[in-house]
N, C-alpha and C positions, 0 to 999 in steps of 0.2 A: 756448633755441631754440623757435621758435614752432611749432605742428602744422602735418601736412600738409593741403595741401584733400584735402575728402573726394571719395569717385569721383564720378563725374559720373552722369546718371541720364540715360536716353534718352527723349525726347521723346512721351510716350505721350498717350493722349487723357482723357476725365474719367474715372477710379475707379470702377470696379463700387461698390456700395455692399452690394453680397450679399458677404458672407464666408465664400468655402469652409471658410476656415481655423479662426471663430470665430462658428458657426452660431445661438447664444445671442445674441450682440449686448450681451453685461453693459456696455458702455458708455452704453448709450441707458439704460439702466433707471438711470443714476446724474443723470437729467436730470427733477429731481421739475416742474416749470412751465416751460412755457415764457412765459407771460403775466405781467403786470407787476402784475395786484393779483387777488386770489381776493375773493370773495362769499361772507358766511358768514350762513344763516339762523337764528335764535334763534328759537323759538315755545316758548309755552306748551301743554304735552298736552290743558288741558281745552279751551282757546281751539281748539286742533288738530280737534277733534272735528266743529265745523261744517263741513258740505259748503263752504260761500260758501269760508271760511277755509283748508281742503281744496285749495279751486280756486286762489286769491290765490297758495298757495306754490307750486305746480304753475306757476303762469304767468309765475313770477317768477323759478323755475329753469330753465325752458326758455328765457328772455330771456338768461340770462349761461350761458354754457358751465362756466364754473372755479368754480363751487361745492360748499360743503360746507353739511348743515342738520345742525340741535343740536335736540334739547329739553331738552338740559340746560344749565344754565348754567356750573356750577363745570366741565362736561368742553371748554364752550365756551371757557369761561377759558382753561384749560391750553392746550388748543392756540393761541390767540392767541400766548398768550408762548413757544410754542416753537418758531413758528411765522415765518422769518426774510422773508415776502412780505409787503407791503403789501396790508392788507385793509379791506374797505367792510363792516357788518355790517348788515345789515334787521334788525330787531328788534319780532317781531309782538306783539299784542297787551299784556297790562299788565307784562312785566317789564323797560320802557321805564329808568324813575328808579334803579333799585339797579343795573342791569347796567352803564347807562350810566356812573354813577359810576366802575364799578371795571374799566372800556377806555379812557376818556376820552383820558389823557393816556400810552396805552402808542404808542411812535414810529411803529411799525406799522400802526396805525389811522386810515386816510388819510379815513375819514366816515362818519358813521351814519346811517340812515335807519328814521322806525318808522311802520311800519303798525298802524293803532289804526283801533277804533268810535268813540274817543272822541277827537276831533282837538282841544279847546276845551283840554281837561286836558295831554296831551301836546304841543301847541305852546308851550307853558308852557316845557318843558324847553327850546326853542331860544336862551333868553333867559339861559340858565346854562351852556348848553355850544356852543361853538362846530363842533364837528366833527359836530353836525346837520342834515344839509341838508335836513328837510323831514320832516310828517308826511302821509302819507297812508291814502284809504280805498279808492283804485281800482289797481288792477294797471296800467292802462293807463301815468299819470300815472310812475309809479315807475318801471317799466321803463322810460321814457325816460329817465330822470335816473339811472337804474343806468348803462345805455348811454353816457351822454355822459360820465361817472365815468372809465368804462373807458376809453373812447376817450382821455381826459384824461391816462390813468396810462401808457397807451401810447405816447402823444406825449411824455410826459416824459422817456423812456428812449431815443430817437435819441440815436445814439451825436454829440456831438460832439466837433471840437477846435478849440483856438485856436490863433492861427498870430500873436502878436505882429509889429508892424513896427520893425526890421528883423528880417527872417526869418534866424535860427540850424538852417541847413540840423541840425546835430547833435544837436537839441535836439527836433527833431518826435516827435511820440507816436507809439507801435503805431498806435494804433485808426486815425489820420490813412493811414500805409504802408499798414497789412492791406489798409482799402476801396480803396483805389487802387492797392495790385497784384495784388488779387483782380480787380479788375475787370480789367487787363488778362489775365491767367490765363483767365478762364473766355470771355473773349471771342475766346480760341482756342481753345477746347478744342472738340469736334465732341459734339453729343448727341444720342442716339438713344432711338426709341421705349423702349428695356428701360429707360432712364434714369428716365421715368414710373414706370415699373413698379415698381421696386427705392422710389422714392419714399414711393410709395403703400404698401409692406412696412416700411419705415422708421416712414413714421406708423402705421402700425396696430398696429406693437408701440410705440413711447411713446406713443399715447395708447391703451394696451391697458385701462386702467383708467377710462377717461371716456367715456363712452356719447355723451356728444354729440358731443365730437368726433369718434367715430368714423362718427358718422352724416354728419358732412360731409365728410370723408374717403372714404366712399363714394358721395357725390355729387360730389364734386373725380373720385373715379376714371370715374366713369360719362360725365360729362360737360365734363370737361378744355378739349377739343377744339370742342367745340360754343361755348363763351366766350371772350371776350377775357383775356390776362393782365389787363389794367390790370381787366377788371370783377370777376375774381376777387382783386386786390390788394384793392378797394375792398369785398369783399364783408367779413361778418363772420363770418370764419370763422378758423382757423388757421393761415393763409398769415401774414398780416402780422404777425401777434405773432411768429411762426415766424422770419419775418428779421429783426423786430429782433432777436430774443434771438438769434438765430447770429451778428449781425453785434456784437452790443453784446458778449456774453462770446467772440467768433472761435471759437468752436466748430468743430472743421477736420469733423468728421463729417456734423454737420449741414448744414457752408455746404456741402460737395460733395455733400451728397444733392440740397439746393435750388438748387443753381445754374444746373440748366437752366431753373428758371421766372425766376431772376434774369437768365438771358440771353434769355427772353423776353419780360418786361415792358421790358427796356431796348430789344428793338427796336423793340417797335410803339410804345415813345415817340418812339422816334428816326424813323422812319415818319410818325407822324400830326406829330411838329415841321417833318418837313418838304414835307409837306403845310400845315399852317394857316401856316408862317411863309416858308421858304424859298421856297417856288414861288406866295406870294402878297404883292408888295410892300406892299400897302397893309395885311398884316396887321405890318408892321415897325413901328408905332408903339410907341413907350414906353409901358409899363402897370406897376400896382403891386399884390401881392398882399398877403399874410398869413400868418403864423404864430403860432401861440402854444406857449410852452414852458414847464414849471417847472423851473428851475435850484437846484441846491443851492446854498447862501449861498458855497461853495471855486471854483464854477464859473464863480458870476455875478461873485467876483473876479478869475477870469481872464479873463471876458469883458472887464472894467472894463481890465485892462490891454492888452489886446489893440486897446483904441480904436484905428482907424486901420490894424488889421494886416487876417488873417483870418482868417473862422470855415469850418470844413468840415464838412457835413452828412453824417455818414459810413454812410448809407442811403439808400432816395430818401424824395422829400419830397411830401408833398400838402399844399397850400398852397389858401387861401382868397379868393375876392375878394372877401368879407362882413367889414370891418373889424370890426362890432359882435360877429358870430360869436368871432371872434379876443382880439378884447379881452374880452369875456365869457369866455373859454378863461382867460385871464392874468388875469384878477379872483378867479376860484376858486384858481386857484394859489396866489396871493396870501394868501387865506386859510389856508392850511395854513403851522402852523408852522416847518418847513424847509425850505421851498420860496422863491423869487422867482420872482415872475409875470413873464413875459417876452413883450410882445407884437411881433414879428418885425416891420418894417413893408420890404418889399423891391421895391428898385424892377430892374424888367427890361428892359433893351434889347435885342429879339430878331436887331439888325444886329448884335451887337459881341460874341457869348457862343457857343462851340461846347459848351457845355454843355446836354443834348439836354433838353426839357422840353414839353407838350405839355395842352392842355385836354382834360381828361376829362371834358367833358358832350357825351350820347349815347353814351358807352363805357363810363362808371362804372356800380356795379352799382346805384348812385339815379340814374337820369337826367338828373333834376332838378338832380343837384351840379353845381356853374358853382368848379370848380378847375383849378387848374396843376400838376402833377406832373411832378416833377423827376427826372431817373434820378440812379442812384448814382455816388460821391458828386460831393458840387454844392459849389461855393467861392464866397463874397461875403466883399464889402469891409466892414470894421466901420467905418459913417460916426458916428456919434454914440447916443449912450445919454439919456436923459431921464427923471425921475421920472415917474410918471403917479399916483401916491400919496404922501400926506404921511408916509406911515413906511417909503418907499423898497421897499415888498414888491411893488409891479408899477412895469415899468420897461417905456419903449420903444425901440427897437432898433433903428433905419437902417439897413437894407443894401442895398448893390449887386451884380448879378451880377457879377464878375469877367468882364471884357472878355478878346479874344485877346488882343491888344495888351500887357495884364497885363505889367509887368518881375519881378512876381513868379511869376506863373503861369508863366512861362516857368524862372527858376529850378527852382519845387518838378514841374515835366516835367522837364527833364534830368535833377533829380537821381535822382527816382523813377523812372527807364530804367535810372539809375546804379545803385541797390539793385534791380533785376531781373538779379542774379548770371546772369551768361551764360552759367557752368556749371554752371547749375540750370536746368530747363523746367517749365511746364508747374505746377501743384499744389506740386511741392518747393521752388519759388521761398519759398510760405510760412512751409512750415517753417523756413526759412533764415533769413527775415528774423525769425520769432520767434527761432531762437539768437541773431541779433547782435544784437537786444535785449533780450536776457536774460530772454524768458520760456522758460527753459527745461522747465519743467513740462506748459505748452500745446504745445510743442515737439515732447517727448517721446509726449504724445497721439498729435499731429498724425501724426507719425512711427510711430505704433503701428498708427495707422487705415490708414494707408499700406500697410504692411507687411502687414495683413490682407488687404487688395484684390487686391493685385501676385501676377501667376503669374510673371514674369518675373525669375529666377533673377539676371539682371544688378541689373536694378532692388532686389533684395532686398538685395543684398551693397552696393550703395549707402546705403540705407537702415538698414540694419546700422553701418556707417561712420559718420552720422549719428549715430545712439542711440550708439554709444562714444563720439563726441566728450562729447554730455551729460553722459552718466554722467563721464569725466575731469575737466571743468568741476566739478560736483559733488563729485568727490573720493572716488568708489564709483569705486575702479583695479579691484574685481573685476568688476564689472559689467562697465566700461569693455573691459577685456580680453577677456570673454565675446563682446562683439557683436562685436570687433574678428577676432576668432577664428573666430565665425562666416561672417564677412566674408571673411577671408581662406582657407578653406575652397572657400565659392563660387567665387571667384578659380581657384585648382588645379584644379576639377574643369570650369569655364567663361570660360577667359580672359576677361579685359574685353578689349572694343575697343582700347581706350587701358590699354597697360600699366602707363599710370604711375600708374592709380589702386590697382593693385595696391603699386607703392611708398612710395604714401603711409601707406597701410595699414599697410604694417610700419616706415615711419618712427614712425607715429602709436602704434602698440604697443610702439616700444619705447622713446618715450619714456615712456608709464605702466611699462615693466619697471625704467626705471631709477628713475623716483618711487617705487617698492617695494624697490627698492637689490634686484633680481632681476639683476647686472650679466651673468652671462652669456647669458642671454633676451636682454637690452638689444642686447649686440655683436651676437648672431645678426639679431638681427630689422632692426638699423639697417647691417648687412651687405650683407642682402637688401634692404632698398631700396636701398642703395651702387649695386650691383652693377646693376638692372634701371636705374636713372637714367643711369650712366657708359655705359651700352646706346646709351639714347634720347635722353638730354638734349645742349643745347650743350657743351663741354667748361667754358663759362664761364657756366652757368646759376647762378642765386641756389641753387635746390634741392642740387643738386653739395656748395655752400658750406656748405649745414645738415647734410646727412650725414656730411659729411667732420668736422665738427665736433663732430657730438655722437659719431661714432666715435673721433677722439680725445681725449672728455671719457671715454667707455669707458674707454678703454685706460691713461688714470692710475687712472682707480679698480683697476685690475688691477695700476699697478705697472708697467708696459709703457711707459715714457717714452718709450724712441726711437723707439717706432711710434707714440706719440701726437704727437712734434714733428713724423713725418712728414706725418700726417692736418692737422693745425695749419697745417702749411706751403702743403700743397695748394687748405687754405679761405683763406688770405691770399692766394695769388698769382689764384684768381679773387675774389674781395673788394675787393683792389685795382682790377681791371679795371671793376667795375660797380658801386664807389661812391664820393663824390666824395673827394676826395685828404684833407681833413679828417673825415672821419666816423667816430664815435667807435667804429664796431662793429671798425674795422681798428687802434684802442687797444688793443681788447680781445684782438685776434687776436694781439699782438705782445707784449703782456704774457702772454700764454699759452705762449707758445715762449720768450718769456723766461726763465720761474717755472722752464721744463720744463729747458732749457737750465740752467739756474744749479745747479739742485739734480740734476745729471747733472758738474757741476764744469767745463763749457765756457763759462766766465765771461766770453769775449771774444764769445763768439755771443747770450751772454744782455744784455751789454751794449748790444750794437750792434741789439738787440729792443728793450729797455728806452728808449734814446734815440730811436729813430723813434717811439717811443708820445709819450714827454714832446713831440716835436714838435709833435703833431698836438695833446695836451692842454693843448697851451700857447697855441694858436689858436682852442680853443671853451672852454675852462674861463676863470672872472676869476684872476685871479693868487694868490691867498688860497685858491684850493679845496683840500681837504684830497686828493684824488688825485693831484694834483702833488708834495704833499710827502710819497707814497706813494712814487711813482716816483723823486726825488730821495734817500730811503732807500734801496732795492733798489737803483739808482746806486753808492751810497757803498758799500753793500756790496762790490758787483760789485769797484768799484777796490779795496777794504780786502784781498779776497781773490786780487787783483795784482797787491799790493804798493806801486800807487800811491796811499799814501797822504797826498799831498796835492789829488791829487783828489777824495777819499773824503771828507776833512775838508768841503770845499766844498759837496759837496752835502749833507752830514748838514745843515751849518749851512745851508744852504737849507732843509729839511728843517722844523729845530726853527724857522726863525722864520718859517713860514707856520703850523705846527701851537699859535704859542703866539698866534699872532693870531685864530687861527680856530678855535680848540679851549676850555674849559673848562680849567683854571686847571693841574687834577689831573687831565687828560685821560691814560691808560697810555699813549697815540701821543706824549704830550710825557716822557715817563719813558723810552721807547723811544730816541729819537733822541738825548738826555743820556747816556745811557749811551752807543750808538754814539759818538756824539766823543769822549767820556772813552775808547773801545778803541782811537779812532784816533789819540789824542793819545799813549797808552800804546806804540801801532807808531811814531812819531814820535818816541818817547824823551821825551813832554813830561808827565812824572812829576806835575808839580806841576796843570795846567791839567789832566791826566785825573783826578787826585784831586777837584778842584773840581767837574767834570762827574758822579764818579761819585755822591758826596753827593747834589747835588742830583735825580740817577735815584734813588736809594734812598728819599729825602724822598717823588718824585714816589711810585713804589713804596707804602710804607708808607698811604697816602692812597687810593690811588686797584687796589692788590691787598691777596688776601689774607693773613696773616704767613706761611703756608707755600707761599706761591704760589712754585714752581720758578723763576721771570723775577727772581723779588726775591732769592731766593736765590741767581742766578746775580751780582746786581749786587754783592751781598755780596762774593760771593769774586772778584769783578774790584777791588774798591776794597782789598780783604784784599792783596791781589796786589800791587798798588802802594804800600803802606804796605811791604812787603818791597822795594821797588826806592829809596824815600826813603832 
């Protein structure tokens, strides 16, 4: 029997992110980067000494925020290797040649850059190592090309997904659902000034340990309001690394801290598109941008298969109208060993696309930038792939917006309304959708964070519900039963709204009591929901059908047959009502009261169970399947044990010649049913034909059990038996 749904949660607005409950916040502190590559400086202590050289480092750490500096090598080492982030290393003055050697080819080491007096000697090296991009003697020159690095490693990490054609609604990724029922989640949630606030608390305890970022952290706090989102997305600060990494690992903490600035960069896109497009036709012309991506060699094969499907940008997207910009983006890629250079080339029709997107020049935080900016997430067509290099490492990319009109787009909406659980709102929608794709771990988070937030005593005991479902799935029943205990708890001392999430509760607790074989917990708890459901529900609801059911899977375990054929009887007469006249779950029902029936010695009741089942199993099974000639056994019985045995005979031998066609040679199920004929041949008076039958049971026996196995035993002394009646 399947679980109950869990309680429903009441429709609240976004999540405090202040925890009364868990005032330390140990979950941020397990969140070592948010950025996609760190900066590590290597200098020499004597080289270090010069004021000039002094300065160089100073201005080169103020340029990238996520750095670390060394002067030591062998300490610089060790952290590299233990170190699981993709890192660029500066490497000042002469310990250029031996260092470089022994980083070169560690995976993690996305490029090297050395700053030297002596540019003639050290550009030497670019000619031997590939992962060099340049020697320099000026700060200026290098912080650009740190910058563009970054910016590089940061674009490589948008979450994508591919969406082959034809679309296999089952088969769509998390990362695909998350961004797109995140977005509709936070697009109703209501945020207020405290929402800022708790933000801004947020970041300043993870980046409690990085002085720079917390310097623009207190310039994001001071001056929020006075800038556009789109000029602080564009700024180089924390924000944008910040959504990729929540949105690339679904971080449930993070994305509800940031998602009032996600639902305000997506208005003023939505605002200024329509502004330059909507309310100006002559801005409707067809135009084409740019992207450049590095794809890992697993991703750019699913891109390759996906030709013709689509791809979805599962963040938003700043896009370029400088082809050479982009292809220069996809050339560096290219050179990095794990990588494929990917230069995006995307063509946009602003008649045919409710996908909101907007130019950021005069809003971006360089004025100067002439792009397109895309809100989250954005879907194009995969028109064609093409080499742009003779060793396949930069490739180009054809896409189109995806039109309204889309037969696909239209699809992957209905469905995704469909996975927006109706008896989920709000935030919980996500945790939900990570259980039914089995990130339970993320799930479990997600659910933790929750549960920190929530004063709302209803909401808890929801959420409580939730974590024991996990914990079951996992197979931790103690766990499982703790939250479900908690839950139920809440419940007693704060009715739910809706009773019946109370009965789910103890449907769902007692089936972990009976997975612990706790059978009397089990009865109580699946009592109590009996009892609250026969309250409230139809008299012919499905729910009815599962209580009643696993109450009388109870009550055999207890030995308690006649109240369990009662229970049995009550979930078939609604079973019958509300599913189709063939369907195997009403097999199952009727074999049950069968089994219950027979071994209670009312063999005319278990018969007339048993034959409506073969009915129905003779209409969906092929004629060979081995539960047909299960049921044709218990059959034979049935009559052997009312004395009709010639109808007993009949069905054994239905019995043995499906089982000897569809079974293994020495299968015990064909030793089984040789022996029954040999007993029925023996009730028949047919001495000589049960001798025959019982050999070949005892053959089957000796082969297929073990010598003291009681079943070969018992064939023994039936063949014993009949050698006394010859």
């Amino acid at each position: 029997m399947g679980a109950g749904k869990p309680g429903s949660i009441k429709n609240t607005d976004q999540p405090s992110t202040t925890s009364e409950h868990n005032p330390e916040r140990r979950r941020v502190n397990n969140i070592q980067n948010i950025r996609s590559i760190r900066m590590i400086c290597l200098y020499n202590t004597a080289d270090s000494k010069s004021k000039d050289w002094q300065q160089a480092i100073a201005d080169i750490q103020q340029a990238v925020h996520n750095n670390i500096t060394f002067s030591d090598s062998d300490q610089c080492l060790e952290f590299i290797q233990n170190d699981d982030m993709r890192v660029c290393v500066v490497i000042f003055g002469s310990l250029g040649q031996e260092f470089i050697s022994r980083i070169h080819d560690m995976p993690q080491v996305d490029s090297v850059f050395i700053y030297s007096d002596n540019r003639p000697r050290d550009e030497q090296l670019i000619k031997l190592w590939t992962k060099i991009n340049g020697v320099f003697r000026d700060t200026a020159p290098i912080c650009r090309v740190l910058k563009k690095t970054i910016q590089q490693c940061e674009q490589n990490t948008i979450p994508l997904s591919f969406l082959p054609s034809p679309i296999v609604l089952d088969q769509l990724d998390l990362p695909f659902l998350y961004a797109h029922i995140l977005k509709e989640v936070i697009l109703t949630s209501n945020f207020e000034e405290k929402h800022l606030k708790e933000f801004i608390d947020y970041c300043r305890e993870l980046f409690a340990n990085n002085k720079e970022e917390l310097v623009d952290v207190k310039e994001f706090e001071s001056k929020y309001r006075t800038q556009t989102p789109i000029w602080w997305y564009t700024n180089d600060c924390f924000l944008n690394p910040m959504l990729n990494y929540a949105l690339r690992t679904m971080n449930g903490e993070m994305i509800t801290s940031i998602s009032f600035f996600i639902v305000d960069l997506h208005r003023q896109i939505v605002q200024l598109h329509q502004e330059q497009y909507k309310s100006k036709p002559s801005s409707s012309a067809i135009f084409t941008v740019y992207h450049a991506q590095g794809l890992t060699k697993v991703d750019f094969e699913q891109l390759k298969k996906s030709r013709g499907g689509l791809i979805s940008f599962n963040n938003f997207l700043l896009t370029s109208k400088n082809s050479k910009h982009s292809l220069s983006f996809a050339q560096d890629n290219g050179t990095k060993g794990d990588l494929v250079g990917i230069m995006f080339i995307m063509k946009i029709d602003p008649s045919q696309s409710s996908f909101p997107f907007a130019s950021v020049r005069d809003v971006s935080y360089s004025n100067a930038e002439d792009g397109i900016l895309f809100s989250m997430p954005t879907l194009f067509r995969i028109n064609d792939i093409k080499r742009l290099a003779a060793n396949n490492r930069v490739q180009e990319v054809s896409l189109t917006l995806v039109s309204d009109k889309d037969k696909d787009l239209a699809l992957l909406t209905n469905y995704i309304r469909q996975e927006n659980t109706p008896d989920k709102q709000g935030w919980y929608q996500l945790g939900s959708l990570l259980m039914k794709m089995n990130y339970l771990d993320k799930a479990e988070q997600f659910y933790q964070f929750l549960l920190d937030q929530t004063k709302d005593m209803t909401n808890k005991a929801a959420i409580y519900s939730q974590l024991g479902q996990i914990k079951d799935i996992e197979k931790k029943y103690s766990e499982a039963t703790a939250f479900y205990e908690k839950a139920i708890a809440i419940y007693q001392k704060t009715p739910p709204t809706d009773q019946l999430d109370l009965a789910n509760l103890y449907f769902n607790i007692g089936l972990i009591y009976s997975k612990i074989d706790n059978t009397s917990k089990a009865i109580s708890a699946h009592k109590e929901a009996l009892k609250i459901r026969e309250q409230l529900l139809p008299p012919d609801h499905i729910d009815l059908a599962k209580s009643y059911g696993n109450v009388g899977l109870l009550c055999v375990n207890s030995n308690d047959y006649s109240a369990a054929i009662s229970y049995f009887e009550k979930e078939l007469l609604i079973n019958e009502k509300i599913l189709p006249a063939n369907h195997p779950g009403l097999a199952v029902c009727l074999m049950d009261i069968g089994m219950l029936s027979y071994n209670n010695g009312n063999y005319s009741k278990a018969l007339s169970s048993f034959e409506k089942a073969l009915e129905i199993r003779q209409k969906i099974l092929p004629p060979n399947h081995p539960d047909l000639a299960e049921l044709y056994n218990i059959i034979g019985l049935a009559y052997n044990n009312m004395s009709d045995h010639s109808k007993a005979l009949s069905n054994h031998e239905k019995a043995l010649d499906i089982r000897e066609k569809a079974l293994p040679k020495n299968h015990p199920d064909i030793g089984a049913s040789l022996n029954n004929i040999g007993v029925t041949h023996e009730n028949m008076e047919n001495h000589v034909k049960a001798r025959s039958f019982l050999v070949r049971a005892i053959e089957n026996g000796e082969c297929s059990l073990s010598p003291d196995d009681p079943i070969l035993q018992m064939r023994k002394e039936n063949l014993e038996r009949i050698k006394e009646k010859l």
